[in-house]
Gaussian input, Z-matrix of N, CA and C with variables (Angstrom, degrees):
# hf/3-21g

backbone

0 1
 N
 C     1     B1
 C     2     B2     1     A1
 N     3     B3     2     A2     1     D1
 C     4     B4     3     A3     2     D2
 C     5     B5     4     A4     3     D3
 N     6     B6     5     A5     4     D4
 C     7     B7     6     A6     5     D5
 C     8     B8     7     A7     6     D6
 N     9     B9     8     A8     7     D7
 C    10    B10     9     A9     8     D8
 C    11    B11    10    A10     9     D9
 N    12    B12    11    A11    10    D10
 C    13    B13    12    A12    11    D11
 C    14    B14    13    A13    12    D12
 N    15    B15    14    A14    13    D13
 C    16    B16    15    A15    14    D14
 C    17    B17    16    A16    15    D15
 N    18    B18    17    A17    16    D16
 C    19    B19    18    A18    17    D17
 C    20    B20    19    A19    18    D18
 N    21    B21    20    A20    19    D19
 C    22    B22    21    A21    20    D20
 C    23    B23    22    A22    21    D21
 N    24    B24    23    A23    22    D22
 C    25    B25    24    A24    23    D23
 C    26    B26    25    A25    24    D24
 N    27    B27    26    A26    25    D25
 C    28    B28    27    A27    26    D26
 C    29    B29    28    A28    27    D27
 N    30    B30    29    A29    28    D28
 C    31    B31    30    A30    29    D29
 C    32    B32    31    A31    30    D30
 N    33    B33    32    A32    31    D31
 C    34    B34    33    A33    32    D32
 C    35    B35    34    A34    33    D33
 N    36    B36    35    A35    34    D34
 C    37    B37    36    A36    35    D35
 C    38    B38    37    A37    36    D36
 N    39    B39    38    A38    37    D37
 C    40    B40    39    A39    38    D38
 C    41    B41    40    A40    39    D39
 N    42    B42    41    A41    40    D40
 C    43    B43    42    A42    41    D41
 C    44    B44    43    A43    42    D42
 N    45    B45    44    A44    43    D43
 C    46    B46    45    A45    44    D44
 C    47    B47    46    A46    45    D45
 N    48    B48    47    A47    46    D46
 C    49    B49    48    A48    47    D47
 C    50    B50    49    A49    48    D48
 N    51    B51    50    A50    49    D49
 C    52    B52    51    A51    50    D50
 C    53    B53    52    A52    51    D51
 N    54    B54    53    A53    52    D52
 C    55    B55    54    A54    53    D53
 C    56    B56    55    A55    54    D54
 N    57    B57    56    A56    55    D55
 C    58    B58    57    A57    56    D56
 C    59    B59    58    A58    57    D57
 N    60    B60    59    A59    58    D58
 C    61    B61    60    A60    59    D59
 C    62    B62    61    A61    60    D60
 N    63    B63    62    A62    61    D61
 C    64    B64    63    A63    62    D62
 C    65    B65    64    A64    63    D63
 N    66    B66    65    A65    64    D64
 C    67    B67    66    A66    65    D65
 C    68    B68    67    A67    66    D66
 N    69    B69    68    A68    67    D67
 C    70    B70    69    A69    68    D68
 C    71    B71    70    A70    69    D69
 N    72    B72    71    A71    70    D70
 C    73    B73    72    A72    71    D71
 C    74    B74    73    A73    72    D72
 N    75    B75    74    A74    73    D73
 C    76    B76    75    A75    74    D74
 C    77    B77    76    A76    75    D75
 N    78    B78    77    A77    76    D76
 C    79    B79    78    A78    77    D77
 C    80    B80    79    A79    78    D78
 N    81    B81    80    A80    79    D79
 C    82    B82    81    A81    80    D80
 C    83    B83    82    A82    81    D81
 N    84    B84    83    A83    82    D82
 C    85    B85    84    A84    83    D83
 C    86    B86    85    A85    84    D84
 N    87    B87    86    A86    85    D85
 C    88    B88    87    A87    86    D86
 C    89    B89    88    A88    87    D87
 N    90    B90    89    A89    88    D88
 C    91    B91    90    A90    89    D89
 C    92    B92    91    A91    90    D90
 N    93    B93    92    A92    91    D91
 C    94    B94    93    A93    92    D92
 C    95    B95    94    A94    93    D93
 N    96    B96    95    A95    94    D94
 C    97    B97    96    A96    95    D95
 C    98    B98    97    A97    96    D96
 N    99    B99    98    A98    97    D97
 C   100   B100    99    A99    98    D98
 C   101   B101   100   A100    99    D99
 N   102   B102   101   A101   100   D100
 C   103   B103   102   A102   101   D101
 C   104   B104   103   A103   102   D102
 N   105   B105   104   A104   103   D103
 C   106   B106   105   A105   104   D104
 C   107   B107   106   A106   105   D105
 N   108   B108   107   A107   106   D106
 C   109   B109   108   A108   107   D107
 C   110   B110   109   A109   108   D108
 N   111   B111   110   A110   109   D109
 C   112   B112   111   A111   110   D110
 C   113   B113   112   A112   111   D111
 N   114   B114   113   A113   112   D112
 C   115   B115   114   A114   113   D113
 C   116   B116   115   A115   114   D114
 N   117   B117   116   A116   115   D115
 C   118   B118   117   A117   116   D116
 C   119   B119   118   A118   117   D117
 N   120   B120   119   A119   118   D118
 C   121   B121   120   A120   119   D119
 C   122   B122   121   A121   120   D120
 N   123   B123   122   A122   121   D121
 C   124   B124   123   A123   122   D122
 C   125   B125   124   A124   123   D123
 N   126   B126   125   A125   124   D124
 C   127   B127   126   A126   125   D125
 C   128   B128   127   A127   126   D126
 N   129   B129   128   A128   127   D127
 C   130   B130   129   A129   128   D128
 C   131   B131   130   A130   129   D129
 N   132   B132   131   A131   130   D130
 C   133   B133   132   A132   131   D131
 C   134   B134   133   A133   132   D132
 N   135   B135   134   A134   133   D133
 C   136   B136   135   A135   134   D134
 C   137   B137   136   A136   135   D135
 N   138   B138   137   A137   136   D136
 C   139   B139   138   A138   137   D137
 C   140   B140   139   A139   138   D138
 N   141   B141   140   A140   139   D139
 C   142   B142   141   A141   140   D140
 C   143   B143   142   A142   141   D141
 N   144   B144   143   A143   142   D142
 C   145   B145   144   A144   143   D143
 C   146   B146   145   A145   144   D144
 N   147   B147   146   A146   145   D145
 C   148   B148   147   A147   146   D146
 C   149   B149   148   A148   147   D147
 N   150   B150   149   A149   148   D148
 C   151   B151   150   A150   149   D149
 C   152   B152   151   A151   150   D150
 N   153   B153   152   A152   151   D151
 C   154   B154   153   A153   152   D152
 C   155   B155   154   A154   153   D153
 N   156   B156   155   A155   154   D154
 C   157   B157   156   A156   155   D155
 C   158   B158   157   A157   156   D156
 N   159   B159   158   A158   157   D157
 C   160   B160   159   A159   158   D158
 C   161   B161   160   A160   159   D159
 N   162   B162   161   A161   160   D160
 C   163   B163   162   A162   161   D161
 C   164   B164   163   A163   162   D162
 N   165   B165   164   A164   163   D163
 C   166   B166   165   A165   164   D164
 C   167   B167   166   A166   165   D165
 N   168   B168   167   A167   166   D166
 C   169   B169   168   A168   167   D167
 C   170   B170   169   A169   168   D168
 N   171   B171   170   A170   169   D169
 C   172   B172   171   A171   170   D170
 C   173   B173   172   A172   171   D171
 N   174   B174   173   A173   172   D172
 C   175   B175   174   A174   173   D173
 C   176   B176   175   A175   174   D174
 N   177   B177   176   A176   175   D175
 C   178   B178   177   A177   176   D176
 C   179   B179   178   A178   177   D177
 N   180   B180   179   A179   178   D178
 C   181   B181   180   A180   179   D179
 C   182   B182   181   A181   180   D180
 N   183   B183   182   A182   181   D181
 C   184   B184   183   A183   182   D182
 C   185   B185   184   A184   183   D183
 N   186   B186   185   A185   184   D184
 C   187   B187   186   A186   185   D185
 C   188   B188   187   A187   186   D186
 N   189   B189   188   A188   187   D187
 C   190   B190   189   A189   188   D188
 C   191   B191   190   A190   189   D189
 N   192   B192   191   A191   190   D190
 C   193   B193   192   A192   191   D191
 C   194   B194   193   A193   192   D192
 N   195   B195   194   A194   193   D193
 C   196   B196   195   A195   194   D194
 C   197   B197   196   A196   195   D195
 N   198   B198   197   A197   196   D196
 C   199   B199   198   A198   197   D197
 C   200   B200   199   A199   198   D198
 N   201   B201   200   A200   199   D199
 C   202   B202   201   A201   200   D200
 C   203   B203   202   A202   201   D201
 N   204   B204   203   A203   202   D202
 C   205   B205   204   A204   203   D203
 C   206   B206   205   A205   204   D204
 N   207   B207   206   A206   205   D205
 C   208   B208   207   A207   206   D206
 C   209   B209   208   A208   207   D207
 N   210   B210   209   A209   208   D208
 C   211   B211   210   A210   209   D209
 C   212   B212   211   A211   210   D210
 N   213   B213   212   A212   211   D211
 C   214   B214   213   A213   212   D212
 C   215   B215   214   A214   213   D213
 N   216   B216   215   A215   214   D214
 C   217   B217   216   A216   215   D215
 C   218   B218   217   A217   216   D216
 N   219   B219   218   A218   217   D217
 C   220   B220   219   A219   218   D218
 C   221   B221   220   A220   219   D219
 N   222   B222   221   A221   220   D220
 C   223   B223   222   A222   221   D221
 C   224   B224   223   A223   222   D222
 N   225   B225   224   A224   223   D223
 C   226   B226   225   A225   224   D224
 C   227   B227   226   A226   225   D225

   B1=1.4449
   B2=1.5286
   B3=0.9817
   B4=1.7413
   B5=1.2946
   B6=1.3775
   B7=1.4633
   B8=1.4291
   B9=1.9335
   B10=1.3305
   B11=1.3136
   B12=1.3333
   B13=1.3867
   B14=2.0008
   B15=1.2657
   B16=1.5055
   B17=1.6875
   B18=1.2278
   B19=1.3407
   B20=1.8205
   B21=1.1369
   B22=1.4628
   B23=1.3484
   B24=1.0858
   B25=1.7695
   B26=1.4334
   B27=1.3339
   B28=1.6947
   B29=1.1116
   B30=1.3754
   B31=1.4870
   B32=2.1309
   B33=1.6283
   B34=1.5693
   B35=1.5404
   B36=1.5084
   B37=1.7510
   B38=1.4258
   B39=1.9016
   B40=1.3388
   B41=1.1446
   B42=1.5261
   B43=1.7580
   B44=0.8770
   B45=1.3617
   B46=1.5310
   B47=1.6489
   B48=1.4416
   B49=1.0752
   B50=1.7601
   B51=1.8024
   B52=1.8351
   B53=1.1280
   B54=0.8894
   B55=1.3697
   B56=1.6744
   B57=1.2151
   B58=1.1168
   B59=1.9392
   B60=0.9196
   B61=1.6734
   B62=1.1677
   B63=1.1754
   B64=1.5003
   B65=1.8971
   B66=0.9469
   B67=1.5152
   B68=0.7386
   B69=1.5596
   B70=1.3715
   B71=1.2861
   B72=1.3621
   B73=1.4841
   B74=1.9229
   B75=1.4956
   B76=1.1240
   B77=1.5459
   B78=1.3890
   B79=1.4905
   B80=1.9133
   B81=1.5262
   B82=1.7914
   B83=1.6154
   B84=1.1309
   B85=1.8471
   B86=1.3044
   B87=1.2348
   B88=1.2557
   B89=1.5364
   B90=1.1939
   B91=1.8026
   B92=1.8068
   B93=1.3147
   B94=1.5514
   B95=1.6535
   B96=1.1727
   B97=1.3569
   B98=1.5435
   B99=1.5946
   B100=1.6728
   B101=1.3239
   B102=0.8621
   B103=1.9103
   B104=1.5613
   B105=1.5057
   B106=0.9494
   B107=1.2915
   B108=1.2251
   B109=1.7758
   B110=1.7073
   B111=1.4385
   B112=1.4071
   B113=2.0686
   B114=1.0816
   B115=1.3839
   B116=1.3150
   B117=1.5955
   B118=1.8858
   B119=1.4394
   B120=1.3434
   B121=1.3460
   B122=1.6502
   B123=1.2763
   B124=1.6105
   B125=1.4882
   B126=1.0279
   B127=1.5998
   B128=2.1559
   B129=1.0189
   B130=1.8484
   B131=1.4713
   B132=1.2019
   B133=1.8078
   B134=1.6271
   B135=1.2727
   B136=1.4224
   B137=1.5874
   B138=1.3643
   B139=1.4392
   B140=1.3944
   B141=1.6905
   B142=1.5049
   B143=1.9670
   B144=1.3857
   B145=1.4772
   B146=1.7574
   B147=1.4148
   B148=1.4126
   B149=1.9619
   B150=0.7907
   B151=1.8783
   B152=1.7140
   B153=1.4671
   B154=1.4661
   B155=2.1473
   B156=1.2845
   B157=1.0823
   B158=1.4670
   B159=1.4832
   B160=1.2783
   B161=1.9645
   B162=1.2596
   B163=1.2876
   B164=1.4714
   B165=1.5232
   B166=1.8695
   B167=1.9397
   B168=1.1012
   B169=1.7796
   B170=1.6109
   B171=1.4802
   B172=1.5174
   B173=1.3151
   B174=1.2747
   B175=1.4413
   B176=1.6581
   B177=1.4744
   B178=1.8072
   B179=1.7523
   B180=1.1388
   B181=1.5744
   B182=1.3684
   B183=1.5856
   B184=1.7985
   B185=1.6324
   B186=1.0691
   B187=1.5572
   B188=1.6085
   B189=1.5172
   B190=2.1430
   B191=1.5568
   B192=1.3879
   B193=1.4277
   B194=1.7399
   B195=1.1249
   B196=0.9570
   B197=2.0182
   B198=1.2528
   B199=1.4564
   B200=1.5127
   B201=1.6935
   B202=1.0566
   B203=1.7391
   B204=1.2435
   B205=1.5330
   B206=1.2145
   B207=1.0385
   B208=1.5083
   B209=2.2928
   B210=0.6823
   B211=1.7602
   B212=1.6774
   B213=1.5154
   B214=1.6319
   B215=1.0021
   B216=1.5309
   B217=1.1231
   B218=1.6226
   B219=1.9597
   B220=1.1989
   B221=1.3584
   B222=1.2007
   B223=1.8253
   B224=1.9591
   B225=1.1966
   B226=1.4860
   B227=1.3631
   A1=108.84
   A2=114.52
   A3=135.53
   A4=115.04
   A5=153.68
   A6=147.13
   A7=92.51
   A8=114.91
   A9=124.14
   A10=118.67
   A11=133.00
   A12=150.19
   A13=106.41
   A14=103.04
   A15=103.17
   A16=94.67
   A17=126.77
   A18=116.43
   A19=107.66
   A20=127.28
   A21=152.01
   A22=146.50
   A23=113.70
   A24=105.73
   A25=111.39
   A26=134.91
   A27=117.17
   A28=147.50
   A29=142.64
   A30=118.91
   A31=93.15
   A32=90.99
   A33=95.04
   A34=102.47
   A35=92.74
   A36=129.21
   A37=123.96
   A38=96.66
   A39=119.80
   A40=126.18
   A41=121.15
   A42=120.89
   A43=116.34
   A44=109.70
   A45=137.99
   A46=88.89
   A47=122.34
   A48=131.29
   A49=97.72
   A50=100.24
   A51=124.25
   A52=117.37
   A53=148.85
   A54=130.38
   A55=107.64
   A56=142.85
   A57=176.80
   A58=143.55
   A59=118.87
   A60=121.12
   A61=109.77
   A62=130.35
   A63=134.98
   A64=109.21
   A65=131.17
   A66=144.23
   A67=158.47
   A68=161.67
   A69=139.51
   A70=119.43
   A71=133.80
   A72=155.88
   A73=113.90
   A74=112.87
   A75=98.19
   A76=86.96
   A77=128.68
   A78=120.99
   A79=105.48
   A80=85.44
   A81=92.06
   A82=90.89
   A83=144.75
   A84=139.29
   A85=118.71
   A86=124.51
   A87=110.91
   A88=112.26
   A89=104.63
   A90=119.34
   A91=111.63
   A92=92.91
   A93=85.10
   A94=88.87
   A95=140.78
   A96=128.82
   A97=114.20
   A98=94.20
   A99=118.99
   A100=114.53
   A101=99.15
   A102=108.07
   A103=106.04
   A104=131.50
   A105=137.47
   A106=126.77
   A107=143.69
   A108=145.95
   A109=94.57
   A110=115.70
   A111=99.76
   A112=86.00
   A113=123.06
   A114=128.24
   A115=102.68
   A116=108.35
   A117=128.13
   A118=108.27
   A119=114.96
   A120=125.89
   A121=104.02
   A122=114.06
   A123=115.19
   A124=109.96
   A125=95.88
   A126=123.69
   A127=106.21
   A128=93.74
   A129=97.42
   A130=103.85
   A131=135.71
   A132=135.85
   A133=90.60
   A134=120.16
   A135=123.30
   A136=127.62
   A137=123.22
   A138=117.26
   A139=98.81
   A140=107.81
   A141=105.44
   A142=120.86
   A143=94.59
   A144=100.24
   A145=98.08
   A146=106.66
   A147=94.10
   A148=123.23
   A149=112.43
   A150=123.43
   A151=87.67
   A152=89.90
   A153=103.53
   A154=96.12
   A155=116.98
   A156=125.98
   A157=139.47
   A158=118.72
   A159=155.12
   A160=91.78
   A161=129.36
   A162=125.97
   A163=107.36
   A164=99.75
   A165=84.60
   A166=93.08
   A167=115.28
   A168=126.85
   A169=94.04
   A170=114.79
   A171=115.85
   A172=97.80
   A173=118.24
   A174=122.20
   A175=111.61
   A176=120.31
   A177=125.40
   A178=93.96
   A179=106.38
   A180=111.07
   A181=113.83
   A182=78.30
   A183=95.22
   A184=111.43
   A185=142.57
   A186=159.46
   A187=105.41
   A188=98.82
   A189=96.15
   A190=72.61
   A191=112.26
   A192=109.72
   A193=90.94
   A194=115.41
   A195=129.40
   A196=129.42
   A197=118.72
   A198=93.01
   A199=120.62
   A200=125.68
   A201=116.27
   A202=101.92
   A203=100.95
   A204=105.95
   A205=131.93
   A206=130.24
   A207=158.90
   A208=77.47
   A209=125.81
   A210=101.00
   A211=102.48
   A212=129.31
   A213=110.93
   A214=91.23
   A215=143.91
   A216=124.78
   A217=77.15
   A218=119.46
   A219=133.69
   A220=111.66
   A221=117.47
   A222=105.94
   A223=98.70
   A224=120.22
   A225=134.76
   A226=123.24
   D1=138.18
   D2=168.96
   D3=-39.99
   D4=114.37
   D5=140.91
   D6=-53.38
   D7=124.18
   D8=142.30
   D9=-88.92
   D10=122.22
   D11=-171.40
   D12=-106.87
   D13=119.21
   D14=-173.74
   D15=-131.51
   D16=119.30
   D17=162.12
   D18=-137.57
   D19=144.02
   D20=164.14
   D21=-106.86
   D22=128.59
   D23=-165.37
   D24=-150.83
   D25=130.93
   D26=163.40
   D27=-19.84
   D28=140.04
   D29=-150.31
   D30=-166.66
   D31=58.37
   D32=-160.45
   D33=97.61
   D34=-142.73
   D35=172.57
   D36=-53.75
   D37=-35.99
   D38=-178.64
   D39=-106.35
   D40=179.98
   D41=174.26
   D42=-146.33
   D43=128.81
   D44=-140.76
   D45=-112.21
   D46=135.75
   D47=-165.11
   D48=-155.49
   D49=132.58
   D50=176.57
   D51=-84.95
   D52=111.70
   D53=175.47
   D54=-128.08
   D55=125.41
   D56=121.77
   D57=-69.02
   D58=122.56
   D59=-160.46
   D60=114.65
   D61=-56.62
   D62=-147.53
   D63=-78.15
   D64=-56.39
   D65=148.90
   D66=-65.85
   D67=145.71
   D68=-164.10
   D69=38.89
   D70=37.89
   D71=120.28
   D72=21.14
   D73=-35.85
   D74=-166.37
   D75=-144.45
   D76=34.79
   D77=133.15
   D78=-90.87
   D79=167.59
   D80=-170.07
   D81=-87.39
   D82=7.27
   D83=144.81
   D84=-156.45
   D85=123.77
   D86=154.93
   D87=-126.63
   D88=-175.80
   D89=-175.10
   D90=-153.51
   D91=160.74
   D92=-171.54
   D93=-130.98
   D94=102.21
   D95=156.12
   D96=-94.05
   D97=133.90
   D98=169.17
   D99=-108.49
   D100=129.41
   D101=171.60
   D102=-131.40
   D103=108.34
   D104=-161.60
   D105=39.85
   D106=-102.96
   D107=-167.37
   D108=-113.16
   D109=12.69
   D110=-154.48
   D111=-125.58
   D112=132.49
   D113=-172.41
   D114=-145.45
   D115=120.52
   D116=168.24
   D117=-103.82
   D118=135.71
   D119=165.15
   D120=-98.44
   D121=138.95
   D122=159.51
   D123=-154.29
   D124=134.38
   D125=-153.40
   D126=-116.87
   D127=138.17
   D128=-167.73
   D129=-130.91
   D130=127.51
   D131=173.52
   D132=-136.52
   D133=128.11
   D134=143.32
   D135=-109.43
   D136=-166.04
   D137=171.62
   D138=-106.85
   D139=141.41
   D140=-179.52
   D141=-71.97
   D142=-7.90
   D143=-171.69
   D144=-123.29
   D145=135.09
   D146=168.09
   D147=-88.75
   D148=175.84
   D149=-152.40
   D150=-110.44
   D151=133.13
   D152=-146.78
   D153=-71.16
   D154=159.82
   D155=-158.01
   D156=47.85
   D157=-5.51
   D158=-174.26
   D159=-52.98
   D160=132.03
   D161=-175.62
   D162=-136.48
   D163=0.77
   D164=-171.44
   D165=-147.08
   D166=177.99
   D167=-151.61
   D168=-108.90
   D169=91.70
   D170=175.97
   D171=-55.14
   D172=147.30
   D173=171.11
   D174=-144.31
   D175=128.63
   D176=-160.51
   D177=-132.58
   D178=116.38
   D179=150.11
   D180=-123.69
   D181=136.80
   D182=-175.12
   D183=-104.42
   D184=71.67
   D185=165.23
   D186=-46.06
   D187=117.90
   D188=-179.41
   D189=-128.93
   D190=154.67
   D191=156.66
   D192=-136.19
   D193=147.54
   D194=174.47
   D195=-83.09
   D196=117.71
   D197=-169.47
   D198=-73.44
   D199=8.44
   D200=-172.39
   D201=-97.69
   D202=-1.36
   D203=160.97
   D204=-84.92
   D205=-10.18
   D206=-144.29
   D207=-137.68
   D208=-8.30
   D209=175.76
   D210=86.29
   D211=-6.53
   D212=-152.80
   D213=-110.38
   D214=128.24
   D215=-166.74
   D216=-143.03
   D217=129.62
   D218=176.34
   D219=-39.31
   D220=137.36
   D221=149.46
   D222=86.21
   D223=-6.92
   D224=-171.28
   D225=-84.76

């Protein structure tokens, strides 16, 4: 079973809150930070073994933004 980890603290005006356990279940970490109405997921998987001769830290971000977040919504 999952440890859910929730901790909170001031952050200015606002409160910034961790949340962990509950989601993304089958990456090797994730976290959920909220800071007021506004909430990021980021999610982490590596390989447990490194790939033989390999000397440097591949690194991939995958960025979607959505346009109904942005206000633009097609056809609108």
């Amino acid at each position: 079973m999952f440890k859910e980890f929730k901790k909170s603290m001031k952050w200015g005006e606002e409160t910034l809150t961790l949340e962990t356990g509950k989601v993304a279940r089958q990456a090797d970490g994730t976290v959920i930070a909220t800071l007021g109405e506004t909430s990021v997921m980021a999610n982490v998987t590596f390989a447990k073994e490194m790939k033989e001769g390999q000397d440097f830290f591949p690194l991939t971000v995958h960025y979607q933004e959505k346009y109904y977040a942005a206000g633009k919504i097609p056809g609108g």
